[in-house]
C-alpha positions in Angstrom: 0.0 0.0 0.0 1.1 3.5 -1.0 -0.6 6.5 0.8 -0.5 9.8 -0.6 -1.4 13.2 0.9 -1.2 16.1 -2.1 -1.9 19.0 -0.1 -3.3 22.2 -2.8 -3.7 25.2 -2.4 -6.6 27.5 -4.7 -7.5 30.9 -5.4 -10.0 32.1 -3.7 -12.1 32.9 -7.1 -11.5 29.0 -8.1 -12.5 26.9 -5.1 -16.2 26.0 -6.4 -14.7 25.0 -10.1 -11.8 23.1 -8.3 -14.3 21.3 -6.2 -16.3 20.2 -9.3 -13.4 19.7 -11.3 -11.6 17.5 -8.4 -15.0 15.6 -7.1 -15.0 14.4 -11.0 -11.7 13.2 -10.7 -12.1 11.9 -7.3 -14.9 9.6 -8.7 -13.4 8.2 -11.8 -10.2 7.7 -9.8 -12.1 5.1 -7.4 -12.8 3.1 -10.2 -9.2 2.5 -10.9 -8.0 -1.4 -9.7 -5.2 0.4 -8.0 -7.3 2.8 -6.2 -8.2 1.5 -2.7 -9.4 5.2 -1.8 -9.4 8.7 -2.7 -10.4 11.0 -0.3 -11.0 15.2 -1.1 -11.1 17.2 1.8 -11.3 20.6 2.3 -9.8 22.6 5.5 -12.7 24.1 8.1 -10.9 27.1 8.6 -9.7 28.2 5.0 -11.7 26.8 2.1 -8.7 27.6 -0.3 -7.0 24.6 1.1 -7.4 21.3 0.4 -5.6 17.5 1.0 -6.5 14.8 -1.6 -5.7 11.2 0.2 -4.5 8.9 -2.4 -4.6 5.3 -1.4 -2.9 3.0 -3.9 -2.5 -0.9 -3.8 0.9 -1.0 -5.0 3.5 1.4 -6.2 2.7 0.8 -9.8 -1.0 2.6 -9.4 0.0 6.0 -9.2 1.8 5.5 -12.4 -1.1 4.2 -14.1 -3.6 6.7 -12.7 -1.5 9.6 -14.0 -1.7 7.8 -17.5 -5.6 7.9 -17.1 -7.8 10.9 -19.2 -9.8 11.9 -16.2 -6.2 12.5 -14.3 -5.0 14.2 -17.0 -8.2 16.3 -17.7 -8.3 17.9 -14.2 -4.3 18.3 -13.9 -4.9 21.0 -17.1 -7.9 22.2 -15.7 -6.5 23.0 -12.2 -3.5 23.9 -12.6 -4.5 27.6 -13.5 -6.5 27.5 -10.1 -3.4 27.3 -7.7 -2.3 29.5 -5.9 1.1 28.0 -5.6 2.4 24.6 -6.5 0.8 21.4 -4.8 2.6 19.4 -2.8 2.5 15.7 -1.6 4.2 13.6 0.9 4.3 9.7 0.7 3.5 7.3 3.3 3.9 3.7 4.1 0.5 2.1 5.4 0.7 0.6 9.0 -2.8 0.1 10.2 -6.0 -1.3 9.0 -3.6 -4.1 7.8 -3.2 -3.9 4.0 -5.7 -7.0 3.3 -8.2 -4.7 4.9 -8.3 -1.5 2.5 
């Protein structure tokens, strides 16, 4: 299992069309066979930030979900809608077990 946290942050004048744009994104992505989740969640306290929660069953499924259309379709969308680069940080899974995702 390979976790991913890409944290983002928007303009302010972009957050609804990133939110459709991501949600779209989000849901194709769960239909990848490497997908085991993808979470989009948006901070309480500043709605211009957000953390996408990438959960992939091996290391090879983020390489095939950045081959996919939809990835590719909302990486040229949103990338006019940040407000400075994302970010991500990678983590190793240690608890549910991996049989359980």
């Amino acid at each position: 299992m390979l976790i991913i946290h890409v944290q983002v942050h928007v303009k302010a004048e972009c957050v609804d069309a990133f939110k459709v744009a991501t949600l779209a994104n989000a849901a194709a992505s769960v239909q990848e066979a490497g997908v085991a989740r993808f979470d989009v969640c948006q901070q309480s306290d500043d709605p211009t930030r957000f953390v996408l929660v990438e959960v992939y069953r091996d290391t090879n499924a983020p390489i095939a979900h950045k081959e996919t259309s939809h990835y590719m379709t909302w990486r040229d969308t949103v990338a006019p809608m940040m407000a400075s680069p994302r970010t991500s940080v990678r983590y190793a899974n240690l608890f549910p077990p991996d049989p359980g995702w």
